[in-house]
MARFI-962480 format. One record per residue (C-alpha): residue in three letters; y, x, z. Coordinates in steps of 0.001 Angstrom, whole numbers, padded with zeros to 6 digits, always signed. Each point is the difference from the previous one (the first is absolute). Layout:
ALAYXZ...
This chain:
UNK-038840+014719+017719UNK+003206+001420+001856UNK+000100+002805-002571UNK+000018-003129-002740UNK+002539-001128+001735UNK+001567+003579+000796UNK+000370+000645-004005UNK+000703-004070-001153UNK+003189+000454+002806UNK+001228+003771-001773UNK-000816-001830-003801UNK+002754-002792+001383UNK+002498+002171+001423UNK-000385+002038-003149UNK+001254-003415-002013UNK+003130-000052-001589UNK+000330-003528+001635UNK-000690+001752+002700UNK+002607+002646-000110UNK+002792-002591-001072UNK-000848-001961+003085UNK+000373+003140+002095UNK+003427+000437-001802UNK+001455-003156+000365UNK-000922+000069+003690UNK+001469+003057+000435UNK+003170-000080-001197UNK+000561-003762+001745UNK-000814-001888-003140UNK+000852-003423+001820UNK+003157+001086+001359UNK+001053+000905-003144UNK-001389-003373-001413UNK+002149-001589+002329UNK+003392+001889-000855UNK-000864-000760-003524UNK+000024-003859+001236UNK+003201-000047+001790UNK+002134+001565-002652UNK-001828-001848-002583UNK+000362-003526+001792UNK+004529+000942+000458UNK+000477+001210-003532UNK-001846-002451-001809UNK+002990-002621+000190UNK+002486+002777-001271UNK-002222+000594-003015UNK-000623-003524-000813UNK+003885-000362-000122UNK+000659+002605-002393UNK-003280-000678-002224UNK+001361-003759-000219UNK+003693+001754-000709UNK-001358+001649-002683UNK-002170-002403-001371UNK+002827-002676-000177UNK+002103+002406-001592UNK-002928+001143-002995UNK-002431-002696+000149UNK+002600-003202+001010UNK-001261-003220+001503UNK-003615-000322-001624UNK-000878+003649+000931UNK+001611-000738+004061UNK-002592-002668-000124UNK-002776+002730-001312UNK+000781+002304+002280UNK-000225-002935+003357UNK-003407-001267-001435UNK-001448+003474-000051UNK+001183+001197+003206UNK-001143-003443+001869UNK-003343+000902-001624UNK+000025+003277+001064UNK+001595-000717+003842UNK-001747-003393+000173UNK+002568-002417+001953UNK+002684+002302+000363UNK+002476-001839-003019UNK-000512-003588+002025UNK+000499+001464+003462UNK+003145+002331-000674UNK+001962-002022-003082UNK-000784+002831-002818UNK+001225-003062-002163UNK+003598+000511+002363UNK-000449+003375-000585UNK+000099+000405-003590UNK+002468-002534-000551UNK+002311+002459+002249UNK-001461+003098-001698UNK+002734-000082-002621UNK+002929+000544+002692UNK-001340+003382+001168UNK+002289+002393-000960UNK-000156+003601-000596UNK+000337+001597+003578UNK-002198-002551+001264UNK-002791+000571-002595UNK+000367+003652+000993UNK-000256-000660+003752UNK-003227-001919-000290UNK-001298+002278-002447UNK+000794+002574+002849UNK-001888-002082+002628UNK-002942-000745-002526UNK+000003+004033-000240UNK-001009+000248+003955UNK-003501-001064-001035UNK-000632+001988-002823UNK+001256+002573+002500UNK-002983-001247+002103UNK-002411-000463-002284UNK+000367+003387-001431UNK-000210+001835+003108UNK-002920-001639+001369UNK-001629+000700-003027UNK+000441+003410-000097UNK-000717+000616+003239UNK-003330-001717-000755UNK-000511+002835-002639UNK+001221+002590+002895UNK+002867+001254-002093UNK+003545+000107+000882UNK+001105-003378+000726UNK+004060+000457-000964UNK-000300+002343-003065UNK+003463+001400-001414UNK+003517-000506+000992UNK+001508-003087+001543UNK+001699-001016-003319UNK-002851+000917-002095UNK-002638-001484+002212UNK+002333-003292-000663UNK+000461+000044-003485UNK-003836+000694-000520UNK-000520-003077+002164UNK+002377-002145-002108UNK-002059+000797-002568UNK-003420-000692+001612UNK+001999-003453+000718UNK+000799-000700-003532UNK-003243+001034-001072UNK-001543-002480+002276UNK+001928-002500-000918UNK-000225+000373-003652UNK-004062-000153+000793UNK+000577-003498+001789UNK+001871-001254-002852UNK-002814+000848-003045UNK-002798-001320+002477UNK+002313-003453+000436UNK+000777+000038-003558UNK-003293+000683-001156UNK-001712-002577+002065UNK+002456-002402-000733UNK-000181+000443-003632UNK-003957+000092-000127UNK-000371-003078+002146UNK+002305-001886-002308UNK-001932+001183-003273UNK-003035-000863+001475UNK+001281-003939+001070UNK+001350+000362-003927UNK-002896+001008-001269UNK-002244-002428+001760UNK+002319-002976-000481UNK-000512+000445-003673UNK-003738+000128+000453UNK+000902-003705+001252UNK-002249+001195+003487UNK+002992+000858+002442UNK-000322-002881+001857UNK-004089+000337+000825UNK-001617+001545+003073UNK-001380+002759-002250UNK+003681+001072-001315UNK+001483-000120+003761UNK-003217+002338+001203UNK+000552+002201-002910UNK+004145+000250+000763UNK-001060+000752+003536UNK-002531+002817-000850UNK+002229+001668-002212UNK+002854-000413+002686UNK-001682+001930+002187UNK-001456+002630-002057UNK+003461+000139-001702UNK+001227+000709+003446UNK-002294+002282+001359UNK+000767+002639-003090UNK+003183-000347+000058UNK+000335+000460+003950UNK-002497+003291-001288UNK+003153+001333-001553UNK+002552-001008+003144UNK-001906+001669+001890UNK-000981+003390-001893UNK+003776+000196+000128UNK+000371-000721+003920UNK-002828+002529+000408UNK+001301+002623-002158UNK+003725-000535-000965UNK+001234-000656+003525UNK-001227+003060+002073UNK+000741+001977-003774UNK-003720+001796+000002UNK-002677+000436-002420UNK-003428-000458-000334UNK-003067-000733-002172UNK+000347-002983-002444UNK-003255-001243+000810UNK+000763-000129+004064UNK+003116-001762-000235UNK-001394-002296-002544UNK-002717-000997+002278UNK+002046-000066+003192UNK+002455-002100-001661UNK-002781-002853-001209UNK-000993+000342+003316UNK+003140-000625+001212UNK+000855-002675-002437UNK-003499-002359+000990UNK+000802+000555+003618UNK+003673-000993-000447UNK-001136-003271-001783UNK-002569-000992+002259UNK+002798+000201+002812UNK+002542-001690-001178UNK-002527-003104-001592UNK-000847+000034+004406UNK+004040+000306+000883UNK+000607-002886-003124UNK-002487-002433+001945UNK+001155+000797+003391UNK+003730-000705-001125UNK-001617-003456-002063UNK-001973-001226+002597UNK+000635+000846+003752UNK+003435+002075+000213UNK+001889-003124-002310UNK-001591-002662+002283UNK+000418+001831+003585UNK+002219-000650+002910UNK+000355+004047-000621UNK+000632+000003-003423UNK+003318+001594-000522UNK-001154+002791+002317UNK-003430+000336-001545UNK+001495+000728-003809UNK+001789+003004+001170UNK-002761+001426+002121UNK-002512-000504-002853UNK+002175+001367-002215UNK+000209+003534+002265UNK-003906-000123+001149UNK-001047-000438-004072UNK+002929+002917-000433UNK-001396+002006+002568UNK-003660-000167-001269UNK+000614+000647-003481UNK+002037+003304+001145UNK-002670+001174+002152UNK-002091-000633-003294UNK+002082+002012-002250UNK+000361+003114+003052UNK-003817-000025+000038UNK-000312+000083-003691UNK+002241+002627+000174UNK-001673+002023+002230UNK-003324-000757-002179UNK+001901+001369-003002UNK+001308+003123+001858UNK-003638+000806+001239UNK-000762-000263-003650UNK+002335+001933-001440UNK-000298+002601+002308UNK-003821-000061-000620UNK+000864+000360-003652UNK+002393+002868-000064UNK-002647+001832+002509UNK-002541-000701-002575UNK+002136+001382-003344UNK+001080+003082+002077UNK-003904+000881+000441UNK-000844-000308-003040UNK+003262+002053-000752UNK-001587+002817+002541UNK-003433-000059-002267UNK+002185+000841-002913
């Protein structure tokens, strides 16, 4: 029986959940979780300001409107307690050093992100040259960004060809149409959160890895993410909205949904750095039998 036990306790620690567990752990996972939070949470308003900027300037006043629906979906009660509406009726005055200067700030959590990443994967943390290093993260940015905006453009354009599609049918306004609009919502989302997420996992820190991994992290990622913010929607809905503590309780759910969904992605990480490790061990033996 203890020798069952014995062997059952070396099969476990010989897991790759296991091993990314181990990882995570040891190289402060939830510290880094919680960095990842606090630069998030103080460069999310200086990003909002310049993706409103820029979407008044391409998309004008329809697309403004997009863009607020989308990101109240995505940070549930966020556009009613902080005046995004304010905000992107303003968004047109910001000029050219000021876009630069929040772009600058929004850079301190890419900055972050990247370097908690990396040091997840136990590679150098601040690759390159101070100006390089930058520039790369601009990028990273942009590329982020430019993921946000398909995933809100695609949902919003699917969502309204499905409310099309069934309003023809005549059946938009049954039970059946409504349950069928809120399925595909959220498998809509989840896939589309899939690809945000491949990109956090793998564009951010700048490392590779095997397609099938980060596809499956990222789907993992993606259903986790949903299921937390449908939990953070209701708790804004129904208690923070109607409680004595209300305009401290949006903030602090905001950073405590933040800070889980970052210690998500930093154990995924490690999960996909056991992997690829266990990978590139496995293609250099069969390299040796060669």
């Amino acid at each position: 029986m203890v020798e069952r036990i014995g062997s059952a306790a070396v099969r476990m620690r010989e897991t790759a959940v296991f091993r990314a567990y181990l990882r995570f752990k040891a190289r402060r996972g939830t510290r880094l979780a919680a960095a990842m939070t606090y630069a998030a949470f103080l460069s999310i308003f200086p990003l909002l300001v310049v993706a409103l900027a820029i979407a008044t300037a391409v998309l004008g006043h329809a697309g403004v409107q997009n863009v607020n629906r989308h990101i109240d979906s995505t940070l549930p009660g966020l556009a009613g307690r902080f005046s995004l509406n304010d905000l992107a009726a303003n968004a047109a005055t910001v000029g050219v050093i000021s876009g630069l200067v929040f772009v600058w700030s929004g850079l301190s959590w890419v900055n972050v992100a990247r370097g908690s990443l990396r040091t997840i994967w136990a590679i150098e943390d601040m690759p390159g040259r101070f100006v390089v290093r930058r520039a790369l993260d601009l990028v990273s940015l942009v590329g982020f960004g430019i993921t946000l905006a398909v995933v809100a453009a695609a949902s919003t354009l699917t969502s309204g060809l499905a409310e099309n599609v069934l309003d023809w049918l005549g059946i938009a306004d049954t039970g059946q149409a409504r349950a069928v609009l809120e399925a595909l919502g959220v498998v809509l989302s989840v896939l589309l959160q899939t690809a945000m997420f491949a990109y956090l996992l793998t564009g951010i820190p700048r490392v590779v890895m095997p397609r099938g991994v980060l596809l499956r992290s990222s789907l993992v990622a993606a259903v986790v993410f949903e299921v937390t913010k449908g939990l953070v929607t209701s708790y804004l809905t129904h208690i923070a909205s109607k409680s004595v503590y209300g305009a401290f309780g949006v903030p602090i759910a905001i950073l405590v949904w933040f800070n889980l969904t970052f210690q998500m992605v930093l154990a995924l990480s490690a999960w996909t750095a056991t992997r690829t490790e266990d990978a590139l061990a496995l293609r250099h033996d069969a390299r040796e039998k060669l």
